[in-house]
Biopython code that builds the backbone (N, CA, C, O; Angstrom):
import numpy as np
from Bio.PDB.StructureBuilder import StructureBuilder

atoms = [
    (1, "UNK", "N", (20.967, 23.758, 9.466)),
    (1, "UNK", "CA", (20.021, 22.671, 9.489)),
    (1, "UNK", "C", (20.411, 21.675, 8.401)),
    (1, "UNK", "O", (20.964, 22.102, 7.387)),
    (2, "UNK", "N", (20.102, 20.086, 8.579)),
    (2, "UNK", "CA", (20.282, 19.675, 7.619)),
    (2, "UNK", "C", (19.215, 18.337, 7.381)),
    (2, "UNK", "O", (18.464, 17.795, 8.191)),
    (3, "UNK", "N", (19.372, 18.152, 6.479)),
    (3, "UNK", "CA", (18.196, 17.223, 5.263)),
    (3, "UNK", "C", (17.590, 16.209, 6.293)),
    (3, "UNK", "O", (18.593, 15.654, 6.743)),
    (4, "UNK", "N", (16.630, 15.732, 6.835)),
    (4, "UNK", "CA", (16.566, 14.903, 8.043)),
    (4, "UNK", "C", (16.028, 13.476, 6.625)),
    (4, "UNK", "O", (16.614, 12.395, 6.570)),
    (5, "UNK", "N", (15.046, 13.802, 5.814)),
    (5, "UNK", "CA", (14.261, 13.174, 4.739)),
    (5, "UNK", "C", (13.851, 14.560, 3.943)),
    (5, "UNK", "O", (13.840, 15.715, 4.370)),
    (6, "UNK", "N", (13.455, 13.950, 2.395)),
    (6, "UNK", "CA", (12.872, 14.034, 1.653)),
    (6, "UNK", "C", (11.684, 13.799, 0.852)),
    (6, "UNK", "O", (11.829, 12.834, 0.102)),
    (7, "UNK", "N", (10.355, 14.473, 0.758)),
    (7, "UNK", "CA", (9.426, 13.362, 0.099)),
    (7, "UNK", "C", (8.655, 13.804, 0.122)),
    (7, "UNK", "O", (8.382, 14.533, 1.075)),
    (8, "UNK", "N", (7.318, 13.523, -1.569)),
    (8, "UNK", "CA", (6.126, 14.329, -1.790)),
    (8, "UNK", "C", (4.853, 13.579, -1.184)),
    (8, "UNK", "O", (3.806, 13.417, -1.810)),
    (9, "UNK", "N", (5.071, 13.172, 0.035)),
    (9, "UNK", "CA", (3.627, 12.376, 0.823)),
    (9, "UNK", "C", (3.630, 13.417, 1.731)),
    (9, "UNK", "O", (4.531, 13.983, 2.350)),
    (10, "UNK", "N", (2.126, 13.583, 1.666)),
    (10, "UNK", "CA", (1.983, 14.875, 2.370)),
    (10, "UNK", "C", (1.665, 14.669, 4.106)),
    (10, "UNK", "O", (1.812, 15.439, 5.055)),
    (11, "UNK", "N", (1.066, 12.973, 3.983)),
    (11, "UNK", "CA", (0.586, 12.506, 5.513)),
    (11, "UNK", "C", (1.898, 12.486, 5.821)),
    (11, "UNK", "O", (2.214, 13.370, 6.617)),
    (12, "UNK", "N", (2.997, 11.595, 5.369)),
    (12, "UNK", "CA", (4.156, 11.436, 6.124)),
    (12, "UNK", "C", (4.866, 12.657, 7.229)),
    (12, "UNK", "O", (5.247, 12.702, 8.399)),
    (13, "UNK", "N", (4.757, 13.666, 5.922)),
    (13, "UNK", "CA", (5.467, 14.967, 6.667)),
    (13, "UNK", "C", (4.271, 15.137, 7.696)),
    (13, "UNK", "O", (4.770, 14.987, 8.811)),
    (14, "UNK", "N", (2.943, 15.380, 7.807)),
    (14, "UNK", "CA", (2.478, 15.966, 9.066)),
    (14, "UNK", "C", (2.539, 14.914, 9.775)),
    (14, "UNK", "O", (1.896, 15.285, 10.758)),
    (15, "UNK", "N", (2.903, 13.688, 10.023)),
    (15, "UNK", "CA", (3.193, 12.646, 10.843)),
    (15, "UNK", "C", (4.466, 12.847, 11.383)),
    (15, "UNK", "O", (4.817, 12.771, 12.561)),
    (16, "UNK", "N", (5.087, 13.100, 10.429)),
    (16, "UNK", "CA", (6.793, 13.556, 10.880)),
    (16, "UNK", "C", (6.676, 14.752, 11.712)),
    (16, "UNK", "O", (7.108, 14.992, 12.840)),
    (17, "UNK", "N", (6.034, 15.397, 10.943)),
    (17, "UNK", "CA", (6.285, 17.098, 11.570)),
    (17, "UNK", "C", (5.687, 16.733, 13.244)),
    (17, "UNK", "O", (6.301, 17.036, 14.267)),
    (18, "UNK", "N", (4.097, 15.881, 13.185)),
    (18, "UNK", "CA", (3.846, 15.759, 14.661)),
    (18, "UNK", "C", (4.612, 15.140, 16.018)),
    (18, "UNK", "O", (4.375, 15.317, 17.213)),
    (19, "UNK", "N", (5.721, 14.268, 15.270)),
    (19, "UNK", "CA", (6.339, 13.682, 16.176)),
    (19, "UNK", "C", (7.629, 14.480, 16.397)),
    (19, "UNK", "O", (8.347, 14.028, 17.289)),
    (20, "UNK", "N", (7.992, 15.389, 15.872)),
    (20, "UNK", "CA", (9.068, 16.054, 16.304)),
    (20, "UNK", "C", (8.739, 17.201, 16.977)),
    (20, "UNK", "O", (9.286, 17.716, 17.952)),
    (21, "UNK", "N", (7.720, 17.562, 16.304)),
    (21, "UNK", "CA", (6.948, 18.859, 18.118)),
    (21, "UNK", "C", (6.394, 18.464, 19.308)),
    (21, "UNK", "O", (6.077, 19.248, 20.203)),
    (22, "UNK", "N", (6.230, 16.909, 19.359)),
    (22, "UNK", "CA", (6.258, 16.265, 20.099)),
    (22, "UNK", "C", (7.367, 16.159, 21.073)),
    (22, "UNK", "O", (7.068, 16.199, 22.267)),
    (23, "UNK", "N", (8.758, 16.012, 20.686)),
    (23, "UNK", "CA", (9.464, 15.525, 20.745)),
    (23, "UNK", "C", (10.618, 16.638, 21.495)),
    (23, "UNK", "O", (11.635, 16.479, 22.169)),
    (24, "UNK", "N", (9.698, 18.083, 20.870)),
    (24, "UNK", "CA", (10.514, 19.148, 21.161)),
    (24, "UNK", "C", (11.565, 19.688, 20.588)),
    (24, "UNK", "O", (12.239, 20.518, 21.198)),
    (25, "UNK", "N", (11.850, 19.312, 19.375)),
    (25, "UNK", "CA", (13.051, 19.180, 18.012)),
    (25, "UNK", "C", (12.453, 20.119, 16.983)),
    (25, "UNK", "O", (11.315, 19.998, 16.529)),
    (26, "UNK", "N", (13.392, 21.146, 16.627)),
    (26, "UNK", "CA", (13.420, 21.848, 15.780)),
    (26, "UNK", "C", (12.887, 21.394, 14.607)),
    (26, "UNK", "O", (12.873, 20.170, 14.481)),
    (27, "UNK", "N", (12.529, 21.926, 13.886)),
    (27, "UNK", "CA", (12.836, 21.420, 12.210)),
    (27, "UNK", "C", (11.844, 23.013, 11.470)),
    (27, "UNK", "O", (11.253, 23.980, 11.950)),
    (28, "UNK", "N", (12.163, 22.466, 10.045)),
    (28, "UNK", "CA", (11.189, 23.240, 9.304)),
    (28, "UNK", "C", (11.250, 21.983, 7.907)),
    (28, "UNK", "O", (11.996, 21.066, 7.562)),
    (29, "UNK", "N", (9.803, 22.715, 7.364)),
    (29, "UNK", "CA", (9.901, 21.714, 6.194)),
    (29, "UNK", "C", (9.910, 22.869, 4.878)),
    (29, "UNK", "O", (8.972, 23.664, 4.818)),
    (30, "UNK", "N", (10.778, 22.908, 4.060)),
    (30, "UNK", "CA", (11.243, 23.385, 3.251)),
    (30, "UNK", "C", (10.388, 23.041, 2.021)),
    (30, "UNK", "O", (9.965, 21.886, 2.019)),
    (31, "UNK", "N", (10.098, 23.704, 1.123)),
    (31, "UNK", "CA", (9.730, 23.944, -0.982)),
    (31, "UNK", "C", (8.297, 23.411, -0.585)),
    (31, "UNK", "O", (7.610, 22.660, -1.279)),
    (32, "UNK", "N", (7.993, 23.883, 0.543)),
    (32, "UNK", "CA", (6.107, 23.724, 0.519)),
    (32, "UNK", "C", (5.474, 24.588, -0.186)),
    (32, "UNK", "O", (4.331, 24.235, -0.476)),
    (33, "UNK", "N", (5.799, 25.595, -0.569)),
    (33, "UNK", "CA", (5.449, 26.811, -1.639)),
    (33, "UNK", "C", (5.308, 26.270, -2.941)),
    (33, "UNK", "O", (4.446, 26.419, -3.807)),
    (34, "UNK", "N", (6.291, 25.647, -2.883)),
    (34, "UNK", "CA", (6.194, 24.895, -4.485)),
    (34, "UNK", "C", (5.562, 24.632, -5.443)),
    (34, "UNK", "O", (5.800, 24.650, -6.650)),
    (35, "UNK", "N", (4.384, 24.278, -4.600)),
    (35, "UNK", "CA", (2.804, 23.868, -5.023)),
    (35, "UNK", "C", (2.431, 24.306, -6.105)),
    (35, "UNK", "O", (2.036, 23.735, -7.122)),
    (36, "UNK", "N", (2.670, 26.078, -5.673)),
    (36, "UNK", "CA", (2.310, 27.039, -6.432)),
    (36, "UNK", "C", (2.999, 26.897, -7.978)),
    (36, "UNK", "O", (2.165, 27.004, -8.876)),
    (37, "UNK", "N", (4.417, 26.668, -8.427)),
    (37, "UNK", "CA", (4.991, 26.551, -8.927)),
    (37, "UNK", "C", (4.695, 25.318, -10.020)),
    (37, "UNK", "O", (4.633, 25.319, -11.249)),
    (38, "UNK", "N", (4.557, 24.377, -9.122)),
    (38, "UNK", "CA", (4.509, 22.980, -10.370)),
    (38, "UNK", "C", (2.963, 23.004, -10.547)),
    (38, "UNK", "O", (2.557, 22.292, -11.466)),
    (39, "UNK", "N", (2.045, 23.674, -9.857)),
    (39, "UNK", "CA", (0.755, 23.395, -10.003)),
    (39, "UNK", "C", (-0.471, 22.653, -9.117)),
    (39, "UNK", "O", (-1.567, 22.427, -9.631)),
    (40, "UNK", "N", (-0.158, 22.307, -7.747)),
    (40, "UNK", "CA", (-0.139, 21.961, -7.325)),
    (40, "UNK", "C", (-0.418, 20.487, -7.179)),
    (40, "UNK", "O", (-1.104, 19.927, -6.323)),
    (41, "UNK", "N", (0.223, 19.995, -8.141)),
    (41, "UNK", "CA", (0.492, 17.983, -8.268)),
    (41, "UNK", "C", (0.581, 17.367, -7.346)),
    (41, "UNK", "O", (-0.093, 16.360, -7.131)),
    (42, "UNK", "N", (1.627, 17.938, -6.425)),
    (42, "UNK", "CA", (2.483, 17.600, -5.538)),
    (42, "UNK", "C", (3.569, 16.332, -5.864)),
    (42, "UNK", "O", (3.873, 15.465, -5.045)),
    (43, "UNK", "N", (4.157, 16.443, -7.457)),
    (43, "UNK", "CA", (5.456, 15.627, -7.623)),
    (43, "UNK", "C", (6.856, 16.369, -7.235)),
    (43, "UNK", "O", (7.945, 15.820, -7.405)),
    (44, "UNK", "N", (6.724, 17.500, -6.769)),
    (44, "UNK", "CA", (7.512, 18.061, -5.958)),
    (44, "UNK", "C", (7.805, 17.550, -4.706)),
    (44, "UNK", "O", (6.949, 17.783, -3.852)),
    (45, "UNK", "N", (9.025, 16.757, -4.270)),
    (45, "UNK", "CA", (9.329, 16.794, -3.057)),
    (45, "UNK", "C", (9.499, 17.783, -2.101)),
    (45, "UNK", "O", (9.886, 18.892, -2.469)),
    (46, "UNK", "N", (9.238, 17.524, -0.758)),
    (46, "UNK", "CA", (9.603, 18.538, 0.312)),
    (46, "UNK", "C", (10.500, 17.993, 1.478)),
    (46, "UNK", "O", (10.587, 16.825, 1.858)),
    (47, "UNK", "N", (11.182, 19.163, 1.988)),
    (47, "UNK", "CA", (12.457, 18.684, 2.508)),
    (47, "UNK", "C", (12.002, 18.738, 4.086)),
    (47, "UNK", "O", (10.981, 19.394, 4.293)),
    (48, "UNK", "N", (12.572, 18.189, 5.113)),
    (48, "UNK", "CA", (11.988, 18.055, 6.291)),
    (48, "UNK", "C", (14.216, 18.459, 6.964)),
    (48, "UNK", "O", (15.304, 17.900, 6.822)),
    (49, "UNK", "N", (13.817, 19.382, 7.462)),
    (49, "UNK", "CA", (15.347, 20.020, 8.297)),
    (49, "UNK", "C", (15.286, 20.224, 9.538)),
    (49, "UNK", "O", (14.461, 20.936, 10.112)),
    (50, "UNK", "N", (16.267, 19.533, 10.076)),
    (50, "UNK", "CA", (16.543, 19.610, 11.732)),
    (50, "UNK", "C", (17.670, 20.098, 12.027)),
    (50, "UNK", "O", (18.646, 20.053, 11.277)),
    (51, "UNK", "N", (17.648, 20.684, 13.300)),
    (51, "UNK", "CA", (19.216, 21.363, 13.439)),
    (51, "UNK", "C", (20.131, 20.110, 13.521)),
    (51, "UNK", "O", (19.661, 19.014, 13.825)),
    (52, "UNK", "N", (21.310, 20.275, 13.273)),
    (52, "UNK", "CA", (22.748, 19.351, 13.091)),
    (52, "UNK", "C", (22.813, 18.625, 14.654)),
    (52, "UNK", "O", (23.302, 17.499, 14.750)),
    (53, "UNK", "N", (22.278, 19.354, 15.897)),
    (53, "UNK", "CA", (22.655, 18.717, 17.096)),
    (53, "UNK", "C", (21.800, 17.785, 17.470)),
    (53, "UNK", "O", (22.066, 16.831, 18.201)),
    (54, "UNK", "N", (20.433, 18.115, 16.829)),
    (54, "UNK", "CA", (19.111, 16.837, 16.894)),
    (54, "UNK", "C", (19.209, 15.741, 15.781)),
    (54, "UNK", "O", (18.676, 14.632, 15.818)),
    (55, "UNK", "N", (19.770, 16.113, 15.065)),
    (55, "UNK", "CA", (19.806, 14.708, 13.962)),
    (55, "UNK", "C", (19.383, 13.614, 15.068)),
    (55, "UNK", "O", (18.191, 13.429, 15.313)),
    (56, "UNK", "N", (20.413, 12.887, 15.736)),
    (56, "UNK", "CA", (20.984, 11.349, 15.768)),
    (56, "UNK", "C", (19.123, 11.539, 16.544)),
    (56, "UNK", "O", (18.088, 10.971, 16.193)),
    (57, "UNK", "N", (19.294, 12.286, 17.361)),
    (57, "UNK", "CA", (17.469, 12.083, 18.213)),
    (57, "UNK", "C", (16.094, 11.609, 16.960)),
    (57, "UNK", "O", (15.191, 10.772, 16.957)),
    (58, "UNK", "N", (16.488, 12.474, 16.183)),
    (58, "UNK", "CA", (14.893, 12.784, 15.334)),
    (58, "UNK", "C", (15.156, 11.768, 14.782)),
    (58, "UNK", "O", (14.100, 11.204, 14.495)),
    (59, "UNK", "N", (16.619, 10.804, 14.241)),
    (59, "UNK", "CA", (15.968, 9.861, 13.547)),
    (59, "UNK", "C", (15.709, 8.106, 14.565)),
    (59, "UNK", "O", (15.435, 6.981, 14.148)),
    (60, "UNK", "N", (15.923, 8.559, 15.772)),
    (60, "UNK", "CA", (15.852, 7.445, 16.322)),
    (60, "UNK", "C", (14.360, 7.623, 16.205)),
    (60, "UNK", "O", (13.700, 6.853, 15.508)),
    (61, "UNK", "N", (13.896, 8.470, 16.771)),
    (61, "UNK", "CA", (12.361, 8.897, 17.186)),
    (61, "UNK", "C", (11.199, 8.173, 15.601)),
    (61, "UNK", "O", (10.206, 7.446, 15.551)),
    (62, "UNK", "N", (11.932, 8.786, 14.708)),
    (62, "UNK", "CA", (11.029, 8.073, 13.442)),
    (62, "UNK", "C", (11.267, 6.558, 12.925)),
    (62, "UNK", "O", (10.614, 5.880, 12.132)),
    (63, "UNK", "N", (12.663, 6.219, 13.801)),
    (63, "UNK", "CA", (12.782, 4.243, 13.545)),
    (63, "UNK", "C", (12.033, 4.018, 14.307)),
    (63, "UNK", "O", (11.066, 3.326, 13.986)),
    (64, "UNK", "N", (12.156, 4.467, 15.521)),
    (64, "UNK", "CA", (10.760, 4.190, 16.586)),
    (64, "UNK", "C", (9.214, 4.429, 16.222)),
    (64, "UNK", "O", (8.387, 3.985, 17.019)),
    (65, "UNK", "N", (8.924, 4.865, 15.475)),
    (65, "UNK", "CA", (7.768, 5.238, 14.776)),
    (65, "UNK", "C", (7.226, 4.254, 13.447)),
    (65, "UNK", "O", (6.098, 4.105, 12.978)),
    (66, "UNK", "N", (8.459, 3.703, 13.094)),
    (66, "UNK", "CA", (8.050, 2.762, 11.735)),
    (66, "UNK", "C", (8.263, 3.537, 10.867)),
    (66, "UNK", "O", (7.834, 2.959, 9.868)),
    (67, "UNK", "N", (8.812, 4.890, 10.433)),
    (67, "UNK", "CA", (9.117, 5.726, 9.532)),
    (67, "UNK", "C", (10.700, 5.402, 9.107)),
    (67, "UNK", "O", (10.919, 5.890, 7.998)),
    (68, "UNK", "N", (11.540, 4.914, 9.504)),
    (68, "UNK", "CA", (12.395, 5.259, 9.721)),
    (68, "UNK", "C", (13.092, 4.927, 8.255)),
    (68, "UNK", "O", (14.196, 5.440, 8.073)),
    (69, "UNK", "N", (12.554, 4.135, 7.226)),
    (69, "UNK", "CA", (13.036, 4.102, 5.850)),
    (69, "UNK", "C", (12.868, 5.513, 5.163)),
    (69, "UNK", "O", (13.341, 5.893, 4.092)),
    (70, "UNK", "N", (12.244, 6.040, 5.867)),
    (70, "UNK", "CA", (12.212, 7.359, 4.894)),
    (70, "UNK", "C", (12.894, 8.414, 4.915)),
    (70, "UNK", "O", (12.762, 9.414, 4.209)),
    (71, "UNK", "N", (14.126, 8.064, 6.268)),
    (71, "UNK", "CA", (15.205, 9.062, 6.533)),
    (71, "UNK", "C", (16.373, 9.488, 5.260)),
    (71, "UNK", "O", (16.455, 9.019, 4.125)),
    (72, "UNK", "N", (16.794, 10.020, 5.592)),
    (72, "UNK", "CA", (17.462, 10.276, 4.356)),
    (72, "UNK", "C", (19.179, 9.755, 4.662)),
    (72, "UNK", "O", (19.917, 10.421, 5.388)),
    (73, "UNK", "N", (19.499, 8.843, 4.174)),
    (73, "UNK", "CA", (20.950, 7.995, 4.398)),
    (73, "UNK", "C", (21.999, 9.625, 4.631)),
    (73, "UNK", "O", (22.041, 10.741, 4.113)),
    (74, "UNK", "N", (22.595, 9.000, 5.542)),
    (74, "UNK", "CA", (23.841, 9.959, 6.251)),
    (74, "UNK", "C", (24.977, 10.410, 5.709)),
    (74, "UNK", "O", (25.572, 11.434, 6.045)),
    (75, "UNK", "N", (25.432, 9.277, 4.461)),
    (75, "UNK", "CA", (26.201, 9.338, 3.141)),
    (75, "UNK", "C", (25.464, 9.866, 2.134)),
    (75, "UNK", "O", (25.973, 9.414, 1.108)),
    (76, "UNK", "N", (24.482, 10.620, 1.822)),
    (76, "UNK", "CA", (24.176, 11.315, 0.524)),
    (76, "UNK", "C", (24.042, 12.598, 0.746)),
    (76, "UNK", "O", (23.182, 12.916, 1.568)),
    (77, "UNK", "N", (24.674, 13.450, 0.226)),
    (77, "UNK", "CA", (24.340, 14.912, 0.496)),
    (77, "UNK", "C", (22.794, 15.563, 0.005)),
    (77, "UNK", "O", (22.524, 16.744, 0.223)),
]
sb = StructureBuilder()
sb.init_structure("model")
sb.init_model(0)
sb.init_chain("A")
sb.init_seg("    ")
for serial, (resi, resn, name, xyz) in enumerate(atoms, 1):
    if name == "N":
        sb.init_residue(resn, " ", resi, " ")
    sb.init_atom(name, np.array(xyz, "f"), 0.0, 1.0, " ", f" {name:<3s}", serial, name[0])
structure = sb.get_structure()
């Protein structure tokens, strides 16, 4: 799986998360536990992962959505 976005807004991800079960696209969202850890602030980012063969889909689906600045550029590991 890899990094689809990053980010500690918590609406975004269940907006994200809804349009990709929508959509029928894998993902998981990763360091949601975290909470526990920093306290639950939420200045912890969380990672949003799609399999490698849905990428190019999931991020058309969130430019189509008006999300689509929040993808995570294709050049940054």
């Amino acid at each position: 799986m890899k990094e689809l976005m990053r980010t500690n807004d918590a609406v975004l991800i269940s907006f994200v998360s809804t349009l990709l079960s929508e959509a029928d696209i894998d993902f998981m969202v990763a360091d949601t536990n975290m909470s526990v850890m920093e306290g639950s602030l939420g200045v912890l980012p969380r990672r949003v992962l799609v399999a490698e063969d849905e990428m190019n889909k999931a991020r058309r689906i969130l430019e189509e959505a008006g999300v689509g600045d929040a993808i995570k550029d294709a050049g940054t590991s």
